[in-house]
C-alpha angles and dihedrals in degrees: 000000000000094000089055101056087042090060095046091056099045093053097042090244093145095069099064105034114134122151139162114215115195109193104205124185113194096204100053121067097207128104114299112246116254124208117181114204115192134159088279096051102043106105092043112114103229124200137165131166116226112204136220091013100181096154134027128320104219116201110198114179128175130182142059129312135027141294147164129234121189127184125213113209133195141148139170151176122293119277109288093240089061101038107101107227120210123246087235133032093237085172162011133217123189125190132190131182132215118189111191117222095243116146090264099023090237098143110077120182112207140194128194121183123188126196 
């Protein structure tokens, strides 16, 4: 990130940044979400939540200059009231993660035991 806005101030990117972001969620019929970043905005943090994403989530951005996008993820199980529980506990499944320390984490090491 640092790199980055080095860059952009080395090579005078932040004065003519100007870039249309369009936010679209497949599942969801309603407006796309908009976000204009211009020299004047740059340095804002922006940060929205979009709810009920059951699709995809298409970015679409056109302009000049550069920006970073990054996309939160996580799911669950339905909410507890509503989870049917067994009359017996037939199983038992237990999970464990290994992330292994690669520049990107992209390597995962994992163990399932069923019982």
């Amino acid at each position: 990130m640092q790199a980055l806005a080095e860059y952009s101030f080395r090579a005078r990117l932040r004065d003519v940044t100007n870039i249309d972001c369009t936010f679209e969620v497949t599942s969801q019929p309603v407006t796309p979400l908009e976000v204009k970043i211009t020299n004047e905005s740059l340095s804002t943090y922006h940060s929205f939540e979009l709810e009920n994403v059951w699709g995809h989530v298409n970015l679409m951005a056109k302009g000049s200059g550069q920006a970073i996008a990054q996309l939160e993820v996580s799911w669950g199980v339905d909410v507890l009231g509503f989870i049917e529980q067994p009359h017996k506990k037939y199983f038992e499944l237990d999970v464990w993660e290994k992330y292994h320390q690669f520049r990107n984490k992209s390597i995962i090491t994992t163990t399932v035991c069923a019982k």
